[in-house]
SETORSE-262386 format. One record per residue (C-alpha): residue in one letter; chain; x, z, y negated. Coordinates in Angstrom, 1 decimal. Last residue first. Example, Ala and Ser with C-alpha at 12.3 -4.5 7.8 and 13.67 -1.06 7.14 Angstrom:
SITE   type   mol       c1       c3       c2
SITE      S     A     13.7      7.1      1.1
SITE      A     A     12.3      7.8      4.5
END
This chain:
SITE   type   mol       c1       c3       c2
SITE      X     A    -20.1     59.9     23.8
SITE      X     A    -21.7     56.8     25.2
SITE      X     A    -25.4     58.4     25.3
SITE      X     A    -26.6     57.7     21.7
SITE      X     A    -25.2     54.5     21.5
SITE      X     A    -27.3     53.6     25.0
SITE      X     A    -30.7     55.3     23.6
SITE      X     A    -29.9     52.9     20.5
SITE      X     A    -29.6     49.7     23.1
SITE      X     A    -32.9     50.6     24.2
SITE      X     A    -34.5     49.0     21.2
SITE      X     A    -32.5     45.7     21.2
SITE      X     A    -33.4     45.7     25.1
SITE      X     A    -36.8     45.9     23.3
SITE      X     A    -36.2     43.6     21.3
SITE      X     A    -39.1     41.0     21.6
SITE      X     A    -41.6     42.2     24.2
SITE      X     A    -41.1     41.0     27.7
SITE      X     A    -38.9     44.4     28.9
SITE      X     A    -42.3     46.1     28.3
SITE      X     A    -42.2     48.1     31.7
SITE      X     A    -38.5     48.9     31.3
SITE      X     A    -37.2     49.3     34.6
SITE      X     A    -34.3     51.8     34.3
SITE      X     A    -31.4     52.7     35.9
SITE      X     A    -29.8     56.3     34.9
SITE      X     A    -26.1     56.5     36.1
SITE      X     A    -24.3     59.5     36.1
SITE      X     A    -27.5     61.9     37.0
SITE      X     A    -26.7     65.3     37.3
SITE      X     A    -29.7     67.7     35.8
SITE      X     A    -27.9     67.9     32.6
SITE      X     A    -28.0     63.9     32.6
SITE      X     A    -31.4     64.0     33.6
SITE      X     A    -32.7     66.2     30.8
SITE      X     A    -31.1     64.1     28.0
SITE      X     A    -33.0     61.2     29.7
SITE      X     A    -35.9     62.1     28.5
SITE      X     A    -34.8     63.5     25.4
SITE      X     A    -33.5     59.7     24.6
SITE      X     A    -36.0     58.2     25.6
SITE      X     A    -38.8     60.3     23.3
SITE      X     A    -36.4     59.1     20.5
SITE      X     A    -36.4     55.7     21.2
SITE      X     A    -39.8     55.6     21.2
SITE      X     A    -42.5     55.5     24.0
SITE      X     A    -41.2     57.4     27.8
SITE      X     A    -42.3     57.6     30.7
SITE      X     A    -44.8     55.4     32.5
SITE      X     A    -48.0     57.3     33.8
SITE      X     A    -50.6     55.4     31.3
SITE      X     A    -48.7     54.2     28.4
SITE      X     A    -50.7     51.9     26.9
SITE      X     A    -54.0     54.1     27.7
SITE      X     A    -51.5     57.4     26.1
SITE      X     A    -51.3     54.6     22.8
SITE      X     A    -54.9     54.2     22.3
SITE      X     A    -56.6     51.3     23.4
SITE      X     A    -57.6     47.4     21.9
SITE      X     A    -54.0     45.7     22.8
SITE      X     A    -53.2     45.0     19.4
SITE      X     A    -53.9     49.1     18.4
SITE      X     A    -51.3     49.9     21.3
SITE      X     A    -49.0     47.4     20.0
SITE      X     A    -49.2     48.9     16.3
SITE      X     A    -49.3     52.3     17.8
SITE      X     A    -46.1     51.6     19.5
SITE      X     A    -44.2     50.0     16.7
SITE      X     A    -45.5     52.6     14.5
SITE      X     A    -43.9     55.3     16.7
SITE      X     A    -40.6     53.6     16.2
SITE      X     A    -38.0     51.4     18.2
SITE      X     A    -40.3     51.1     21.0
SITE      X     A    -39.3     51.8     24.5
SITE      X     A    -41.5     52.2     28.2
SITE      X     A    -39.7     53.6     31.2
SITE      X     A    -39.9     52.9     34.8
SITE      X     A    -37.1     55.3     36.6
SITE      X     A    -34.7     55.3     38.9
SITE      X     A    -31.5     57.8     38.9
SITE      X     A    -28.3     57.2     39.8
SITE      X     A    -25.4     60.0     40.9
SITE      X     A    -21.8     58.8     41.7
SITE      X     A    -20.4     60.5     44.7
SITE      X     A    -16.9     61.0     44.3
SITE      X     A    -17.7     64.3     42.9
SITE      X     A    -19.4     66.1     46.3
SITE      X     A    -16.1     66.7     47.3
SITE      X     A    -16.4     65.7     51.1
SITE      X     A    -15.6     68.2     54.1
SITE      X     A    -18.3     66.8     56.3
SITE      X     A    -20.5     70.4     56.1
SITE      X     A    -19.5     71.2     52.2
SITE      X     A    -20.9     67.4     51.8
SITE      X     A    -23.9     67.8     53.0
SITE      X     A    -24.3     71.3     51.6
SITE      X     A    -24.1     69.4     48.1
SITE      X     A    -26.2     67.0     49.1
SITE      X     A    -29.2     69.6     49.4
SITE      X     A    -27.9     70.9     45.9
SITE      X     A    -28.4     67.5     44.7
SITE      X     A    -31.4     66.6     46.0
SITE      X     A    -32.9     69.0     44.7
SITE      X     A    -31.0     69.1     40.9
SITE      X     A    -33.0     65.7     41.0
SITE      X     A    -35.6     67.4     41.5
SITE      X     A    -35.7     69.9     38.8
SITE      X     A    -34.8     66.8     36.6
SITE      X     A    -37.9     64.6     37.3
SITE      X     A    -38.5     62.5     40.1
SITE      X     A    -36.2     59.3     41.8
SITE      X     A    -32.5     59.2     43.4
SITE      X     A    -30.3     57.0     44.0
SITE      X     A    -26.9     58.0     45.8
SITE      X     A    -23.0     56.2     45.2
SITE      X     A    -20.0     55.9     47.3
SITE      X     A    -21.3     56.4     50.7
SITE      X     A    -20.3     57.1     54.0
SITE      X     A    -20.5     60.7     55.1
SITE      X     A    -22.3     62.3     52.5
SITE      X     A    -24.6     59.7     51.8
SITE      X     A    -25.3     59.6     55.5
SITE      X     A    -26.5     63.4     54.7
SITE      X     A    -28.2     62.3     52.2
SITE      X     A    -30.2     60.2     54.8
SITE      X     A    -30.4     62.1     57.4
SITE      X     A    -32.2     65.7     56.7
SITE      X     A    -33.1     65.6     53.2
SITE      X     A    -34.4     62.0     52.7
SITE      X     A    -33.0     61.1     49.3
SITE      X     A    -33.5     57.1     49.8
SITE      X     A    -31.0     54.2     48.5
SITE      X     A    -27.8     54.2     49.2
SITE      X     A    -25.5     52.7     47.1
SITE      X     A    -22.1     51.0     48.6
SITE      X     A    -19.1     50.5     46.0
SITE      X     A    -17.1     47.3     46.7
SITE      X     A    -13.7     48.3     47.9
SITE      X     A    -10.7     46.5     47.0
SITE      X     A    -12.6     44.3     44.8
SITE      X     A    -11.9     40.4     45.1
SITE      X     A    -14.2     40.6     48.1
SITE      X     A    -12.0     38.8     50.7
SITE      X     A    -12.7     35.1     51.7
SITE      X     A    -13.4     35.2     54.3
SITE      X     A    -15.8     38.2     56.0
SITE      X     A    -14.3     39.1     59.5
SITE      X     A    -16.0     41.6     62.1
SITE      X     A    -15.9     40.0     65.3
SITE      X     A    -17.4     41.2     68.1
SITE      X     A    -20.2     42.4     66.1
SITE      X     A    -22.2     45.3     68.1
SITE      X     A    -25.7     46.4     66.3
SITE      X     A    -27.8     50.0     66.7
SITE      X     A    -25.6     52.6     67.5
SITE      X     A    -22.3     51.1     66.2
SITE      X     A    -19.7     49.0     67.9
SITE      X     A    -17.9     46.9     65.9
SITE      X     A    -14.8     44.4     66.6
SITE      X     A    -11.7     43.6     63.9
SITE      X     A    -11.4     39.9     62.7
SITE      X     A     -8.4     40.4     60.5
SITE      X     A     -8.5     42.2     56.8
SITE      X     A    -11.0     43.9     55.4
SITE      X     A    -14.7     42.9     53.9
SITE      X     A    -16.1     43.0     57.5
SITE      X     A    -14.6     46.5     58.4
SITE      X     A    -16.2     48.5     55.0
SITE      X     A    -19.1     47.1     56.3
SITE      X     A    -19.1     48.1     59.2
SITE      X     A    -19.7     52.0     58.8
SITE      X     A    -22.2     51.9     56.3
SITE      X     A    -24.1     49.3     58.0
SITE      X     A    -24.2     51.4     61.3
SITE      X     A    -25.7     54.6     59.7
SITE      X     A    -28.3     52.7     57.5
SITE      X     A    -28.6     50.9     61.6
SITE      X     A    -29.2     54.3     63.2
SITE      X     A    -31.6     55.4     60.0
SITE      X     A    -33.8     52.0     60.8
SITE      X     A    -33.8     53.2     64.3
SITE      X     A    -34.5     56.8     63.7
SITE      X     A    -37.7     55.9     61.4
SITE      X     A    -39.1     53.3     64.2
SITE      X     A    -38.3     49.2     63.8
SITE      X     A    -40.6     47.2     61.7
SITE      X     A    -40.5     44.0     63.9
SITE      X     A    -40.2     41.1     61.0
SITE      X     A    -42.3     38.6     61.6
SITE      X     A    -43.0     37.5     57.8
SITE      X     A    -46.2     39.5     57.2
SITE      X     A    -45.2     42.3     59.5
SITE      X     A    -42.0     42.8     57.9
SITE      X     A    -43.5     43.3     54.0
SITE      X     A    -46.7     45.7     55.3
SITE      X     A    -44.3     47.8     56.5
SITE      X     A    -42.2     48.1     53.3
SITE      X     A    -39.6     50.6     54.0
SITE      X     A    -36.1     49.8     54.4
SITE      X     A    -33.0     52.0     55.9
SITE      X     A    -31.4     51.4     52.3
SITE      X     A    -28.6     49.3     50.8
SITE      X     A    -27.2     48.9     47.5
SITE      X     A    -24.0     46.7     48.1
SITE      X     A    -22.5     46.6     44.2
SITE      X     A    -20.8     42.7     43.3
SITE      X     A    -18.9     42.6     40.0
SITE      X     A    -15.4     41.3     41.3
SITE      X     A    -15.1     37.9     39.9
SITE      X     A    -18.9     37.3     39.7
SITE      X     A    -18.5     34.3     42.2
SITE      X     A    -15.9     36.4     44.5
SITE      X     A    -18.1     39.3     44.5
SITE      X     A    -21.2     37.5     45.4
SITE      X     A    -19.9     35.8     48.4
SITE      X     A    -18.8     39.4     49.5
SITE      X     A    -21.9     40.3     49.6
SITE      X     A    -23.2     37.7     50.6
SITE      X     A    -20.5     37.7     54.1
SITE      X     A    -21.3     41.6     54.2
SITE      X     A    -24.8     40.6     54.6
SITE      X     A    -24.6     37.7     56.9
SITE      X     A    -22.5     40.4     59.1
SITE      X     A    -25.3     42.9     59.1
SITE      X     A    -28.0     40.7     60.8
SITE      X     A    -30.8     40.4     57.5
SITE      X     A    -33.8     41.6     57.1
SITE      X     A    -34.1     45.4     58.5
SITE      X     A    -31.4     46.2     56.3
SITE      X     A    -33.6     46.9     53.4
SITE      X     A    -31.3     45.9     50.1
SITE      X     A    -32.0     48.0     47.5
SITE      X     A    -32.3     48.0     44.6
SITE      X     A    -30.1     45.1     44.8
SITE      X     A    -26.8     44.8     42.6
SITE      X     A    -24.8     43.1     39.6
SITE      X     A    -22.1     44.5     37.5
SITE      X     A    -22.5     43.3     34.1
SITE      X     A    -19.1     42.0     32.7
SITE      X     A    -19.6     37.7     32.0
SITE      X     A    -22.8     37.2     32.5
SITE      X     A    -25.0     33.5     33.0
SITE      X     A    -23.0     32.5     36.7
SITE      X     A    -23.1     36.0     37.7
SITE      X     A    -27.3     35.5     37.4
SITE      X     A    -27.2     32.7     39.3
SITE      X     A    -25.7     34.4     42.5
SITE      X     A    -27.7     38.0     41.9
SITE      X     A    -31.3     35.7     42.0
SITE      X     A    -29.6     33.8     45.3
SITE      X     A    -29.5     37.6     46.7
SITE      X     A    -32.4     38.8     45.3
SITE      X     A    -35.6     35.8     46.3
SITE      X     A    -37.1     35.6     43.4
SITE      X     A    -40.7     37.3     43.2
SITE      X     A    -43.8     35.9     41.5
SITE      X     A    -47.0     37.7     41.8
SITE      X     A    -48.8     36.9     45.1
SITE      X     A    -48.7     40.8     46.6
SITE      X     A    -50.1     41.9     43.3
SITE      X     A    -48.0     44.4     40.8
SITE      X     A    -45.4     46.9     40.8
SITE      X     A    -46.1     49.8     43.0
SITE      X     A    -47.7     47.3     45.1
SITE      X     A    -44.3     45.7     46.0
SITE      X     A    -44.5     41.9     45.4
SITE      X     A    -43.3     39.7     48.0
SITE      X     A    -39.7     38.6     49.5
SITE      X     A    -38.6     42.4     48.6
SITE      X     A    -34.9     43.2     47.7
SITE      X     A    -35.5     44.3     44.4
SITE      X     A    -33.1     43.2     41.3
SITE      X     A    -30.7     45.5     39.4
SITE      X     A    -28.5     44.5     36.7
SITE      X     A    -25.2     47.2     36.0
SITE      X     A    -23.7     48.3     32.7
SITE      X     A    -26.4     47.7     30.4
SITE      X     A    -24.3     48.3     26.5
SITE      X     A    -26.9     46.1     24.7
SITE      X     A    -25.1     42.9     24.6
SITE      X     A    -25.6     42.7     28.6
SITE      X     A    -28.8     43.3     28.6
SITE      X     A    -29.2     40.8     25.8
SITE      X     A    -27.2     38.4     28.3
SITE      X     A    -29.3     39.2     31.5
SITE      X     A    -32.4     39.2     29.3
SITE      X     A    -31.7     35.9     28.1
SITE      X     A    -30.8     34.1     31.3
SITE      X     A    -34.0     35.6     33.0
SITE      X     A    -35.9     34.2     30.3
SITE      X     A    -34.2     30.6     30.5
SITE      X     A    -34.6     30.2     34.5
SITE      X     A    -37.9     31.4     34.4
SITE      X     A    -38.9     28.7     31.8
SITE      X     A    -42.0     30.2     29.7
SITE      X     A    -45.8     30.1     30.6
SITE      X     A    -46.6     33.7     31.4
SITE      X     A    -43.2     35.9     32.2
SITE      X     A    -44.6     37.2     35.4
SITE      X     A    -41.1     37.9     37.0
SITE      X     A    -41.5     41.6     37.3
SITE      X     A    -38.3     44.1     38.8
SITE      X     A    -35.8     43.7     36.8
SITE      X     A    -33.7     46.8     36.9
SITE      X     A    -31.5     47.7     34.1
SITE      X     A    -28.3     50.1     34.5
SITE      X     A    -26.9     52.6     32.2
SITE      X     A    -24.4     55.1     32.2
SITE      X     A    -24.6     58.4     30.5
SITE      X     A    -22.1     60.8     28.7
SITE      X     A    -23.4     64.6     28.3
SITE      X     A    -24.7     66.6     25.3
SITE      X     A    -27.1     64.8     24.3
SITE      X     A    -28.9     64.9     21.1
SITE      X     A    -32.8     64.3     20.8
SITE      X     A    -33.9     67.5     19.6
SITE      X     A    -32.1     67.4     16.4
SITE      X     A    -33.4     63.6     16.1
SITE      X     A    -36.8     64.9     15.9
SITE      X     A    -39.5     64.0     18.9
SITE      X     A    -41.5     61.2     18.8
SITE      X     A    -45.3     60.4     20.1
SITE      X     A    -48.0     62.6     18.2
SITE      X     A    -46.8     63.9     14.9
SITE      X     A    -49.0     67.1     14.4
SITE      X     A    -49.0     68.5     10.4
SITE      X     A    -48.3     71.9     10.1
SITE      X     A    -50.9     73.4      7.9
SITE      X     A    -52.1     76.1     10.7
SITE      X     A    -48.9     78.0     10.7
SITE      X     A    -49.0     76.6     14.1
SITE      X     A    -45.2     78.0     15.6
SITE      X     A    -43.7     75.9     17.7
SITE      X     A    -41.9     75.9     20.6
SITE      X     A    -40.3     73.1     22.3
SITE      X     A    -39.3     71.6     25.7
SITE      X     A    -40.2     75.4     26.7
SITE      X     A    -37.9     78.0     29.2
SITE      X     A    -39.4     80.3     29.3
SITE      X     A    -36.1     81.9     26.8
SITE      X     A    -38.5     81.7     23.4
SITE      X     A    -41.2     82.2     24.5
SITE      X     A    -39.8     86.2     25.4
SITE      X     A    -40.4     87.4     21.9
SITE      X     A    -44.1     86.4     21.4
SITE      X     A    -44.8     88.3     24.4
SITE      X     A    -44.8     91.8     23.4
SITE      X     A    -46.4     91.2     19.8
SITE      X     A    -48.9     88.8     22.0
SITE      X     A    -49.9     91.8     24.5
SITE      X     A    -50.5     94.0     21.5
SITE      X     A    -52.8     91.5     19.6
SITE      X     A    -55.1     90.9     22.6
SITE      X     A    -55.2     95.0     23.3
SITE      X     A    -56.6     95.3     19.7
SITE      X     A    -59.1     92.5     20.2
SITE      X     A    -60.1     94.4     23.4
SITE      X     A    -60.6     97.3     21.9
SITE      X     A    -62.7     95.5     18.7
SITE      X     A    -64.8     94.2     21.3
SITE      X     A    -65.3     90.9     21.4
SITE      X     A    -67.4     88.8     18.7
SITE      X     A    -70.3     86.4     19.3
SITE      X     A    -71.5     85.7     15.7
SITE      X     A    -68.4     85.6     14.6
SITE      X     A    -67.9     87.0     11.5
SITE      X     A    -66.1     90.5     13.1
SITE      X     A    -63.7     88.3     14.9
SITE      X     A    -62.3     86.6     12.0
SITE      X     A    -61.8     90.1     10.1
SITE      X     A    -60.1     91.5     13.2
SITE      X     A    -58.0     88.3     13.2
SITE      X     A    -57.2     88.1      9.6
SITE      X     A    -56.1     92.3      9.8
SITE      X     A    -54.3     91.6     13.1
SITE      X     A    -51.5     89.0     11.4
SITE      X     A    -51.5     85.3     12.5
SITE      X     A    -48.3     84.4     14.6
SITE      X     A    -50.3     81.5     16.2
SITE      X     A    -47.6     80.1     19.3
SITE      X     A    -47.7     76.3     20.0
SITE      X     A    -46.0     75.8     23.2
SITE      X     A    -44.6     72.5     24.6
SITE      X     A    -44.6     71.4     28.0
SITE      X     A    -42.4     68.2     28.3
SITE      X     A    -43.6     65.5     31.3
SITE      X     A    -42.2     64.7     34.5
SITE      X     A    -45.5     65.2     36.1
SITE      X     A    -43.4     68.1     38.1
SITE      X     A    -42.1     69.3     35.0
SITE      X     A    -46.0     69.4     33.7
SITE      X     A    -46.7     71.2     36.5
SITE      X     A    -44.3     73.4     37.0
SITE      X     A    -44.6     74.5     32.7
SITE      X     A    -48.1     75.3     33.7
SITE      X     A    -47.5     77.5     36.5
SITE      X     A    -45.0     79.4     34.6
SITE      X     A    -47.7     79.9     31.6
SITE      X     A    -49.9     81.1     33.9
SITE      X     A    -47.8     83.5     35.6
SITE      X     A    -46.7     84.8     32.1
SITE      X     A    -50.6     85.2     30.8
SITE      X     A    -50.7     85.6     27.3
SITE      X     A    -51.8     82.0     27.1
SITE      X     A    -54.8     83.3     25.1
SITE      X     A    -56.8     79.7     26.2
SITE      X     A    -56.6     76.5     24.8
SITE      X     A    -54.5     74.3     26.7
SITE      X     A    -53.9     70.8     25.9
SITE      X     A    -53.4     67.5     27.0
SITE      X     A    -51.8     64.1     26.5
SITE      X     A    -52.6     62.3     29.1
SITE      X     A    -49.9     60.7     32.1
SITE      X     A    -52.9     60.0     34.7
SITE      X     A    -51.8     62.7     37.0
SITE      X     A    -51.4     64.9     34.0
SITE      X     A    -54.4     64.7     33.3
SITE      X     A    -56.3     65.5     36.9
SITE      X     A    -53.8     68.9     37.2
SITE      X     A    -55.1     69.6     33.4
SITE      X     A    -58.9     69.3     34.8
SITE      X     A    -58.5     71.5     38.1
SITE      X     A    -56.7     74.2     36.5
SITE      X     A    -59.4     74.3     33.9
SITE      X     A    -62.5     74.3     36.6
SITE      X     A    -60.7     77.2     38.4
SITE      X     A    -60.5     78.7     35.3
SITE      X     A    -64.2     78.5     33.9
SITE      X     A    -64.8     79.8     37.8
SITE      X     A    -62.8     83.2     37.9
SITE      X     A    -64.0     83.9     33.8
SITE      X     A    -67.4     83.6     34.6
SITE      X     A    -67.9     86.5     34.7
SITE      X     A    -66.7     87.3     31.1
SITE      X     A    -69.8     84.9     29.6
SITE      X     A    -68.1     84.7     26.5
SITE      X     A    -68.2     81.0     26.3
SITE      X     A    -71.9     80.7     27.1
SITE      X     A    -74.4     81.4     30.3
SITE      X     A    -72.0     80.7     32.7
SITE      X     A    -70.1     77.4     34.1
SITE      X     A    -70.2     75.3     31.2
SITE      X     A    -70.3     77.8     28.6
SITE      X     A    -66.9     79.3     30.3
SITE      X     A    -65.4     75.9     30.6
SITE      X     A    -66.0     75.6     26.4
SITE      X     A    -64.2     79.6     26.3
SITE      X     A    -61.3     78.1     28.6
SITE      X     A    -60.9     75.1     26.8
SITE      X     A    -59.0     71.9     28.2
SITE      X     A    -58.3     69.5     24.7
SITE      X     A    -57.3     66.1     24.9
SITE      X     A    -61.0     65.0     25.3
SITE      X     A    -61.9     66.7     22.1
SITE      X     A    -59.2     64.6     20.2
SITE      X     A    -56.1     66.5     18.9
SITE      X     A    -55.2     68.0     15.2
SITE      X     A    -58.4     69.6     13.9
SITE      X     A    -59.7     70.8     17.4
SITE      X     A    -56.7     72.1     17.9
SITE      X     A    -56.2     74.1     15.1
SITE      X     A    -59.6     75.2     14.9
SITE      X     A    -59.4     76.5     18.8
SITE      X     A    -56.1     78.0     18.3
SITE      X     A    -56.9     80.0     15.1
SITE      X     A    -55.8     83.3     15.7
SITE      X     A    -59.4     84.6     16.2
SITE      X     A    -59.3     85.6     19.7
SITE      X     A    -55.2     86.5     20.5
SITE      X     A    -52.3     83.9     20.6
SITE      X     A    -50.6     81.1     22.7
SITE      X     A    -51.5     77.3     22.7
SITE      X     A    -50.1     75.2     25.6
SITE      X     A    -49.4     71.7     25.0
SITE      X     A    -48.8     69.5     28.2
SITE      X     A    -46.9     66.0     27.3
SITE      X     A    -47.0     62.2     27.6
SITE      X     A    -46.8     61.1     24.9
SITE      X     A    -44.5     63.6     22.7
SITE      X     A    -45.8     66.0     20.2
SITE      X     A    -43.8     66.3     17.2
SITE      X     A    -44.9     69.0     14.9
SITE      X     A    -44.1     68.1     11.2
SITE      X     A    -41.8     69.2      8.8
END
């Protein structure tokens, strides 16, 4: 048995002075990975038991692990952990990093700790030792229901696995649909046609439900430089029903600050007919700033762009009936609303993009058929409870609302494969991954294991090495493991 230690994740070590945290870590983790209270002590005071400077060595630690976990790092904690409050506040964080926070508990016995302590050539008082190994026998128990990705116990001869977790911990419990968006077309020097064609189809083979493109005529910065290549969605969407045969096909989402609502519910509909009835209408009140001014779009203010969200989802629904029926909304009139011909779909499902808690889930509420939502579980559960009341207010069961979640994800098939690309690539595989989620299949699997009980339907990803040879192949085993 080994213990698995996912990349990215926030370890916590609990147990008294002379326990062994400090030797265990330093024999299984690099020196950098590793936040020390009694190191931060020596750094702040005159040496690592230097009790006053307890206050500061802390304020220095808290500091350092919220830093990490910014940048994705592995990282640990070595202090007593027999804190509660701390160990709260760590689990937050690393749940708000979207990362696991595992613990590693040393269950060695008092005599071997007493007998430790007395060899050091610093040792605490034997009092204090004996108050150390009380607190621990009364917290040990309750580790278990902190809720913990994982718990551990050292035994000090465990070997550490760093960047899977064990197929018993990678079972879900709840069916999962899901959707790929492409978001990067810097393929190098290959025919753009041809690559998109094959990861459409190999999306497609692997169980992808839905294909995602952005709605952006430049690059977004999250993603790369404004001059990188970006296909225009809505003729992308076109071509790409001509290459599929079932996946359904969407933006992520449409801002509807660039086109006049009508031409939209006339592609739309355009693009349902072509794919024979696999057209989603993601739309969202826009964002990009930067994007309208630099081809002359006004940027209109928050409530306007919220008025015409509001608008769209009403007249839409109009434009891909029957007749030529007139719309008057807040923000647009059409005198005409008539889209020939038809949708082939009875109703094409709208998306909204956004989780603003005050309008925009509230429009959800109202209008939509689907929400999309971004962040870790505990906020997706958020934004679900704040729908919730949304719906309770506009009569609405919350259920015919499908959830999706957004996310960028790495997947390798096994940890080898990802240390073998890391090692290519001249770093270290947390480098590789920097803040992106997720490494082997198994480390996608828990991740998304978490979302599903938090409420996502849907999980879309953007897989941030979709370029590299199977790994649509790879993700098609987090798929399997999902469809039960």
């Amino acid at each position: 048995m080994a213990i698995r230690i996912p990349i990215p994740s926030l370890v916590v070590l609990v147990g008294p002075s002379g326990s062994g945290k400090t030797t265990w870590a330093e024999a299984n983790f690099d020196s950098g990975q590793v936040v020390s209270s009694d190191a931060l002590r020596a750094a702040v005071g005159t040496g690592q038991h230097d009790q006053k400077a307890s206050t500061d060595a802390f304020a220095v630690l808290e500091s350092i692990v919220d830093a990490r976990l910014k940048r994705g790092l592995v990282t640990v904690i070595d202090t007593l952990g027999l804190n509660a409050e701390d160990r709260h506040r760590w689990r937050d964080k690393a749940t708000a990093a979207e990362m696991p926070c595992i613990a590693i508990v040393f269950d060695t016995d008092a005599k071997t700790c007493k007998d430790r302590n007395k060899r050091r050539s610093r040792s605490i008082s034997p009092s204090v030792l004996d108050s150390q190994i009380t607190r621990y026998a009364e917290t040990r128990p309750l580790l278990e229901t902190e809720g913990f990705a994982a718990l551990y116990p050292s035994n000090e001869v465990l070997p550490v696995s760093l960047g899977g977790w064990s197929p018993e911990s990678a079972s879900p419990t709840r069916r999962l649909r899901f959707g790929l968006q492409v978001s990067n077309f810097e393929w190098g020097d290959v025919s753009t046609p041809d690559t998109l064609a094959a990861i459409a189809r190999r999306a497609e083979a692997a169980g992808f439900e839905s294909l995602w493109v952005m709605d952006h005529f430049r690059q977004i910065p999250q993603v790369g430089p404004a001059w990188s290549d970006m296909l225009e969605a809505y003729t992308t969407l076109a071509w790409l029903a001509g290459v599929t045969d079932t996946i359904r096909l969407g933006t992520l989402v449409t801002g509807l600050t660039y086109r006049n609502v009508g031409l939209l519910a006339k592609i739309i509909s355009t693009l349902d007919v072509l794919s024979s009835g696999r057209a989603i209408c993601g739309i969202g009140a826009g964002w990009f700033k930067q994007e309208h001014e630099a081809y002359g779009y006004r940027y209109p203010s928050d409530r306007e762009r919220l008025d015409l969200l509001e608008d769209a989802l009403q007249a839409l629904p109009v434009l891909w009936g029957s007749g030529a029926k007139s719309f008057e909304g807040k923000a647009i009139s059409i005198p005409e609303a008539m889209a020939y011909p038809r949708p082939v779909q009875e109703h094409i499902p709208i998306l909204v993009g956004g989780s603003g808690e005050k309008r925009t889930l509230k429009l959800v509420a109202q209008y939509a058929d689907a929400c999309n939502l971004i962040g870790d579980p505990d906020t997706v559960r958020h934004k679900l409870s704040v729908l919730d009341a949304h719906c309770e207010t506009v009569g609405r069961n919350r259920a015919e609302i499908e959830v999706t979640h957004l996310s960028p994800t790495f997947v390798y098939a096994t940890k080898q494969e990802l240390e073998s690309e890391a090692s290519a690539m001249g770093m270290d595989v947390q480098t590789l991954l920097g803040p992106f989620s997720g490494g082997t299949v198994d480390d996608n699997i828990h991740r998304f294991s978490h979302l599903a009980e938090a409420g996502v339907e849907t999980a879309i990803v953007a897989i941030a090495n979709l370029h590299r040879p199977g790994s649509l192949e790879s993700f098609a085993e987090v798929i399997d493991k999902f469809s039960i």
